[in-house]
N, C-alpha and C positions, 0 to 999 in steps of 0.2 A: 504494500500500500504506500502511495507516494506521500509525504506529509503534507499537511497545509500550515500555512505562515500567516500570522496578522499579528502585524507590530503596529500600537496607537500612535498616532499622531501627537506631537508635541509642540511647543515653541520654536525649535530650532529641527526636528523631525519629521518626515513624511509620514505620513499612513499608508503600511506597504499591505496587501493582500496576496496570497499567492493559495486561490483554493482549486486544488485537480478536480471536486468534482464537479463543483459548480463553471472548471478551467475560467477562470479570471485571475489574471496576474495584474496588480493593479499598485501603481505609486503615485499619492496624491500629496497635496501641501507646498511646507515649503521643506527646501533639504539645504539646511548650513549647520549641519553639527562639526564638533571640534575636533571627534573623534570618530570618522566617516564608515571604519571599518564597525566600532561597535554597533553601526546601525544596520551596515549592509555584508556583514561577515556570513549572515546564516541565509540570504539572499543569494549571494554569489556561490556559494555550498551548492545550494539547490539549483541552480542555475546550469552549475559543472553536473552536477549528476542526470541531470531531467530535460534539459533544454530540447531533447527532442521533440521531446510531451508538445512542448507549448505549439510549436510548428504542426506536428503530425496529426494533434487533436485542435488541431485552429480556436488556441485558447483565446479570450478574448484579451489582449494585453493593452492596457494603455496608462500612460504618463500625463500627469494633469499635475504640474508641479510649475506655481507662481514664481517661487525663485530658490536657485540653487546655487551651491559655490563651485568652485574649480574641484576639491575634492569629487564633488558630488557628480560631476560630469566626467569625469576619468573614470565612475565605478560604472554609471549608465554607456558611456562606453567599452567596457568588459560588458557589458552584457550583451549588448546590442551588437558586435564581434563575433559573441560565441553563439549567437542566434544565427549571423551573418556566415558562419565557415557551414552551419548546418543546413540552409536556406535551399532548394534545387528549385525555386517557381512556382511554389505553390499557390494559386493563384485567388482562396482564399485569405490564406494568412496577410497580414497585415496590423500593423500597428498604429492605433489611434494616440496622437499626441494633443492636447489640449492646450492651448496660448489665447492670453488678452490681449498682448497688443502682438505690433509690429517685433520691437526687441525680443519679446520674447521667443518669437517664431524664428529670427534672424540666430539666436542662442541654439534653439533645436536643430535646424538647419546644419550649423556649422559642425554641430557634435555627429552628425551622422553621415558627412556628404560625401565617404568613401564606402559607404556602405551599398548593397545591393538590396536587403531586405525592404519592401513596402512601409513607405510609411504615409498615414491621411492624417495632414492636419485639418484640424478641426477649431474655429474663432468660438469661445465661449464669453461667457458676458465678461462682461470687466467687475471685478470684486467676488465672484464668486471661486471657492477655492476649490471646492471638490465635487 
């Protein structure tokens, strides 16, 4: 049985969801903690072990994070990598990213633009965070 993940949301934390059965991988909020691994160590765990999961059963995955730091974008980068070496065209899979404005989509953009993996942005309102 593969586990499910749900870490709360904090001040400086995302709200990460990761449930196989319901397959929803989900990181929302904001992510500027100080200590980037103790948020996202049991994440990328799971990520190394399962990553085919998310592809092969076209989990619903998606990133709705207002503001993030460079830590936080170097570990969404390993993931978003290790999704990308597994990736052959599957032509539902896809990644929903959620952004308020401009900068923030121009942020998502840059973290992923050697990638091949699909990804839909998606303009959500301004002020809402998850």
């Amino acid at each position: 049985m593969i586990p499910a993940i749900h870490i709360n949301q904090s001040a400086h934390t995302p709200k990460i969801i990761i449930d196989p059965e319901k397959k929803i991988f989900e990181i929302s909020g904001r992510s500027l903690p100080e200590e980037v691994m103790d948020v996202y160590q049991s994440v990328l765990e799971w990520v190394d072990k399962y990553a085919e999961k998310i592809i092969e059963e076209n989990y619903t995955m998606s990133i709705n994070l207002f503001y993030f730091n460079s830590p936080t974008a170097r570990v969404l980068h390993k993931i978003f990598k290790k999704l990308d070496t597994l990736y052959k065209g599957e032509p539902d899979f896809s990644i929903r990213w959620y952004y308020e404005n401009e900068e923030e989509l121009e942020d998502a953009q840059d973290l992923i633009n050697e990638l091949r993996i699909p990804f839909t942005f998606i303009k959500s309102e301004e002020g809402s965070e998850n």
